[in-house]
C-alpha positions as CSV (number, residue, x, y, z in Angstrom):
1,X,-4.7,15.7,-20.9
2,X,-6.2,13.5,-23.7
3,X,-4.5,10.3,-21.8
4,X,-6.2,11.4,-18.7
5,X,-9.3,11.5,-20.3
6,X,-9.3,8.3,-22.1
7,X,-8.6,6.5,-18.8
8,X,-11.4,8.6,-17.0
9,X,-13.5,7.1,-20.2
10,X,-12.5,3.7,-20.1
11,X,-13.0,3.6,-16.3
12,X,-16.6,4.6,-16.2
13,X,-16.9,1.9,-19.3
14,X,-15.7,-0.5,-16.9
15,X,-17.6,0.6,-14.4
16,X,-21.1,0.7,-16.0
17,X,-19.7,-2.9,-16.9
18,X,-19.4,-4.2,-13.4
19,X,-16.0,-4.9,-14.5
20,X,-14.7,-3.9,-10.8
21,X,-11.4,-6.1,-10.8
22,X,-10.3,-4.8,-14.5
23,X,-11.2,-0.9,-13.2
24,X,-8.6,-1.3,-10.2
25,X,-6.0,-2.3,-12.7
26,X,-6.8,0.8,-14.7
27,X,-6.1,3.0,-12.2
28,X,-3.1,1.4,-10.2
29,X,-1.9,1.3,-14.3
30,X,-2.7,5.0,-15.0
31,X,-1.9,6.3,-12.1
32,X,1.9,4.4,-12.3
33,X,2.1,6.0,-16.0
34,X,1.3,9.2,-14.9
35,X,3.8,9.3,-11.7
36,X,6.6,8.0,-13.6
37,X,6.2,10.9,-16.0
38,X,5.8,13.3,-13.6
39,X,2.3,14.2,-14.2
40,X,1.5,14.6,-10.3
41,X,-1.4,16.3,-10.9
42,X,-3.3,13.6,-13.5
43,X,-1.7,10.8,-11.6
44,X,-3.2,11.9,-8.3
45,X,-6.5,12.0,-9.6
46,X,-6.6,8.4,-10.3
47,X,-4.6,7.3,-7.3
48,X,-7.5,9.2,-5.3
49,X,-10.3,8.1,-7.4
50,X,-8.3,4.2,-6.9
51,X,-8.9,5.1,-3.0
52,X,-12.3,5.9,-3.8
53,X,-12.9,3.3,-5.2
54,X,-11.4,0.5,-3.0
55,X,-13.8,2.2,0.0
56,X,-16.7,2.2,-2.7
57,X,-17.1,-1.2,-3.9
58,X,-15.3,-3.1,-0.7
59,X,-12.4,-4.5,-2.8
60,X,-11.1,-7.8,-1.7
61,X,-7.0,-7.6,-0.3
62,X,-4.6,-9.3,-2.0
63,X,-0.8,-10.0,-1.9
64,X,-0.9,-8.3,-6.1
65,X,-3.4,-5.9,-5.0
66,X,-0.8,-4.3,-1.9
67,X,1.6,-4.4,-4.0
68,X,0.5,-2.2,-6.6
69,X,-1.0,0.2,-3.7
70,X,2.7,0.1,-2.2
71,X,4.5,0.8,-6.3
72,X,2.2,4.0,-6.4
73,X,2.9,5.1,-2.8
74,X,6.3,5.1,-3.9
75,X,6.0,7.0,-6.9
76,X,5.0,9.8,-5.1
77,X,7.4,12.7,-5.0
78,X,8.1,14.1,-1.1
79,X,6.4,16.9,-1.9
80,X,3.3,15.5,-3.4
81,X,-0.2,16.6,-2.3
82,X,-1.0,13.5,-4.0
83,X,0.6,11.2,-1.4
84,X,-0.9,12.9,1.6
85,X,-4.4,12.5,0.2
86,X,-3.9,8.6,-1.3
87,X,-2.4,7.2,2.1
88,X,-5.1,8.1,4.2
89,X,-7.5,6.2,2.0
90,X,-5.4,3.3,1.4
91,X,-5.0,2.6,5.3
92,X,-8.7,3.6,5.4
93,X,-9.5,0.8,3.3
94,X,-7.3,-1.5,4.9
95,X,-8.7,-1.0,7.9
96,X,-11.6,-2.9,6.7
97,X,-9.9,-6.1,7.1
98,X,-6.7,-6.0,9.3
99,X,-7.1,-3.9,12.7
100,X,-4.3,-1.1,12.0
101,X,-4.2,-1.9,8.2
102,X,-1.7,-4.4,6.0
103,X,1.6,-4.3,8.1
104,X,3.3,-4.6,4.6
105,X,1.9,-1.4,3.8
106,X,2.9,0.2,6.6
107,X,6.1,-0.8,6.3
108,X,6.8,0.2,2.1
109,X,5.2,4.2,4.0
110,X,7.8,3.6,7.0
111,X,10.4,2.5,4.6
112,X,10.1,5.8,2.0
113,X,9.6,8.2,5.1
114,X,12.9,7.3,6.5
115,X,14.9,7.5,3.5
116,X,13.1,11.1,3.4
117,X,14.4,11.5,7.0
118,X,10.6,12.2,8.2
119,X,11.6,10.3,11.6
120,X,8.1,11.1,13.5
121,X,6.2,9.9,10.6
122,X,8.3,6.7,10.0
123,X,8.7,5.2,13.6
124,X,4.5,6.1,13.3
125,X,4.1,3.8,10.8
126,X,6.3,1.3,12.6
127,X,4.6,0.6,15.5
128,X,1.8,-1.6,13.0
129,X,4.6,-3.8,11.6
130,X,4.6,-7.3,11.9
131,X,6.4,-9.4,13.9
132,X,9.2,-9.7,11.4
133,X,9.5,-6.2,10.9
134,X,10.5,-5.5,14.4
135,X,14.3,-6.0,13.4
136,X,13.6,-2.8,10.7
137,X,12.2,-0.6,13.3
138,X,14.9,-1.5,15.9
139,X,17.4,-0.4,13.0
140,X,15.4,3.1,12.7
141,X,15.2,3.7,16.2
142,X,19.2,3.3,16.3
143,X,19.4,5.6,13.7
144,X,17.3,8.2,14.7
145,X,19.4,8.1,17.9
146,X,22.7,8.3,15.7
147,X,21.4,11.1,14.0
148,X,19.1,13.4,16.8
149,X,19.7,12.6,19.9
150,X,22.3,13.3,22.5
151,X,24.0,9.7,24.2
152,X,21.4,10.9,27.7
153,X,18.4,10.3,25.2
154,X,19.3,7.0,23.7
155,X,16.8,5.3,26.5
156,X,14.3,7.8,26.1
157,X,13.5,6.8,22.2
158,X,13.3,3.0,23.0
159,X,10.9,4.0,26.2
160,X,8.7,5.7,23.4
161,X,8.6,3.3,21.1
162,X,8.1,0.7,24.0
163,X,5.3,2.3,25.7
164,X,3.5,3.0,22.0
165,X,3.4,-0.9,21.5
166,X,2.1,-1.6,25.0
167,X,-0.7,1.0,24.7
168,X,-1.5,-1.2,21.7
169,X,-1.3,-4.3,24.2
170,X,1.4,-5.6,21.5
171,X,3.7,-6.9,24.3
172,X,5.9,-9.5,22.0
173,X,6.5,-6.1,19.6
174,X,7.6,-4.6,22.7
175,X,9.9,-6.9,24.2
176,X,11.6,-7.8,20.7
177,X,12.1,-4.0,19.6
178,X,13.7,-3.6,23.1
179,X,15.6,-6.6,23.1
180,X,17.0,-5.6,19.5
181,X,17.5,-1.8,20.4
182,X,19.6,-2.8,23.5
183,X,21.9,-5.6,21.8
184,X,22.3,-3.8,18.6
185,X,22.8,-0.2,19.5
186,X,27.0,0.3,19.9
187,X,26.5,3.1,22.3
188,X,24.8,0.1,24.6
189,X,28.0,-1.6,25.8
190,X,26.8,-3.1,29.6
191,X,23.9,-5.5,30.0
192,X,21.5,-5.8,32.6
193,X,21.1,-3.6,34.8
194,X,21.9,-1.3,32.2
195,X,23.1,2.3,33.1
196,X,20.1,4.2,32.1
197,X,17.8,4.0,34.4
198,X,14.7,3.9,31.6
199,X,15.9,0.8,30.1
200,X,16.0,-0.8,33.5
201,X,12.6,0.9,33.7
202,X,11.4,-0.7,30.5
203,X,13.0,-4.1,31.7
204,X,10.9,-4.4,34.4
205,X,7.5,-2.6,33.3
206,X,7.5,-5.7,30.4
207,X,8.0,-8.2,33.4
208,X,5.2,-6.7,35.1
209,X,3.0,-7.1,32.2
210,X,4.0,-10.7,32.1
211,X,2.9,-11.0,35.5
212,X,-0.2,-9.5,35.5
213,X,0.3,-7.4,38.1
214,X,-0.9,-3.5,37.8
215,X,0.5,-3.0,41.3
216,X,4.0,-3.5,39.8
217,X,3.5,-1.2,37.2
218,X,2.2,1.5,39.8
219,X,5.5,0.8,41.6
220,X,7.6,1.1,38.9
221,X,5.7,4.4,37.7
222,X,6.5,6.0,40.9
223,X,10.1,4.5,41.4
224,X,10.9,5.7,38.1
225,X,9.0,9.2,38.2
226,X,12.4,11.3,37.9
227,X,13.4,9.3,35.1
228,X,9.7,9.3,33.4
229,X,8.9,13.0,34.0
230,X,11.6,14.2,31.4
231,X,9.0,13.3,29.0
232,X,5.0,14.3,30.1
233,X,3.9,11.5,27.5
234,X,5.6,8.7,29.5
235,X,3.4,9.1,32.0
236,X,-0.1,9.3,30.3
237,X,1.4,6.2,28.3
238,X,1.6,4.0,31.6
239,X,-2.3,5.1,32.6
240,X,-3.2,3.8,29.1
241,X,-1.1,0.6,29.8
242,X,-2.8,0.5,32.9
243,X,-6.1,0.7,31.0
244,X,-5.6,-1.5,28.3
245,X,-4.1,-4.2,30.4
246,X,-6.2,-4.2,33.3
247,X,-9.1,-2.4,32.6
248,X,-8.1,0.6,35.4
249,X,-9.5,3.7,34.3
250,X,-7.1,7.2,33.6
251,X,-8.2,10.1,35.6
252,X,-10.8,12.2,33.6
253,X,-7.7,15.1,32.9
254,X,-5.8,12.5,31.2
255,X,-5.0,13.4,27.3
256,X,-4.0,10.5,25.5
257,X,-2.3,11.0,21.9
258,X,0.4,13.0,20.5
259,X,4.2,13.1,21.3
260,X,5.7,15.1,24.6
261,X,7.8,17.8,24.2
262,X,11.2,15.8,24.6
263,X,10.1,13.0,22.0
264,X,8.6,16.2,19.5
265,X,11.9,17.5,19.3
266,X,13.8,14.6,18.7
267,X,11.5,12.8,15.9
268,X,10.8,16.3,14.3
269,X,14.1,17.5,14.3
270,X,15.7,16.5,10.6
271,X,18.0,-11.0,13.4
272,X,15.2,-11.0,15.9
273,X,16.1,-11.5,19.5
274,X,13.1,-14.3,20.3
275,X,11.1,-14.0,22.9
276,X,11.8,-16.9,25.3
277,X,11.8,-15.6,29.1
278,X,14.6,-17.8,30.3
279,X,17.4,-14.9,30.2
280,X,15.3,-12.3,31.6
281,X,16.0,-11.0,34.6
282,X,13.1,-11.5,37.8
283,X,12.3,-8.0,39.3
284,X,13.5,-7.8,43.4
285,X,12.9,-5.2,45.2
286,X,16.4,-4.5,45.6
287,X,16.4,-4.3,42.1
288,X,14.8,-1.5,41.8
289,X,17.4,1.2,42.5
């Protein structure tokens, strides 16, 4: 308790100072101390109060600064209130200056998440990674499939994470996670046209995008409807695509957000690929089957 209080001292020292940059590194350094001595209580007061304070005073990103924020996100036990209350703020903050928040950051979450086996929660925080952290996701979505799903709901998880990225009009995330998923995954043994009839779904939905053409994608909704309607969420997915790719409005009883039933249960339960179009299939009609 007397250690707590000397840093709450010092802080507000610093503060009253202006000394802005030295009272981060008092927290991230209190806040480590505490966490490593399993002090969750003390050390979540400064990791909140470092939140705080990042939102406060607008604190500049850097490469140090994320990392620090990503050492104290990992110091967190699972069960830690703590760590439900610091990550919002962190990505709150980051936010300020990267659209979905530092994709490094969202990574170290998505990294400590699956090793906790929180699958929903992970594959959330992968669908902000970076380019280069495709290959990681692709690798999670494998084993969430290894580990939850039956071999008739291996395209199912790739459609998800698919059709996340394309509401996010991230189309080179969503042709390299699916490009990944489908070469690496050992269950996968036949190329295109693949046996699932999703993956040729997804296959063609990406070349549609490509093309610019929201009457494909209407097609391909309706060829696919058996397929998509094992999962509600699918659907309300491909009206946002719609939406965010060529500005056609959802009907008004459209509820966007949240996972379908199907996708629920399976998250909830327990080399990059390029991008070069030359090997990818052109949709024909009698394709389609």
């Amino acid at each position: 308790y007397d250690a707590f209080q000397m840093y709450n001292s010092i802080y507000n020292r610093l503060i009253g100072e202006r000394k802005l940059e030295d009272s981060v590194k008092l927290l991230v350094s209190g806040s480590l101390m505490f966490l490593a001595h399993k002090q969750d209580e003390h050390g979540t007061e400064l990791s909140v109060l470092l939140g705080d304070h990042l939102l406060l005073h607008h604190t500049t990103p850097s490469v140090e600064l994320n990392d620090k924020l990503i050492e104290v996100i990992k110091k967190f036990d699972k069960s830690s209130v703590g760590r439900q209350r610091f990550i919002p703020k962190v990505f709150k903050w980051s936010k300020m200056y990267t659209e979905h928040g530092d994709p490094r950051i969202h990574k170290a979450c998505a990294e400590v998440y699956l090793l906790e086996t929180d699958y929903e929660t992970c594959c959330t925080h992968c669908q902000y990674l970076d380019l280069d952290g495709v290959q990681f996701y692709s690798q999670t979505l494998i084993e969430v499939a290894r580990v939850q799903a039956y071999q008739s709901e291996l395209g199912l998880i790739i459609t998800w994470a698919v059709l996340q990225f394309l509401t996010l009009k991230r189309t080179e995330h969503a042709r390299r996670v699916f490009k990944l998923y489908t070469a690496q995954h050992p269950a996968i043994t036949t190329p295109f046209p693949y046996q699932d009839p999703l993956l040729n779904f997804i296959q063609f939905l990406i070349q549609a995008i490509d093309r610019g053409s929201p009457q494909l994608v209407k097609i391909l909704r309706d060829k696919y409807s058996k397929s998509l309607d094992r999962d509600p969420y699918f659907s309300e997915c491909i009206e946002k695509i719609l939406r965010v790719y060529f500005n056609e409005v959802p009907p008004s009883n459209m509820n966007m957000g949240g996972l379908g039933g199907l996708m629920q249960s399976l998250f909830g339960g327990a080399e990059s690929a390029g991008t070069a179009q030359s090997s990818v299939p052109v949709i024909e009609d009698t394709d389609l089957d």
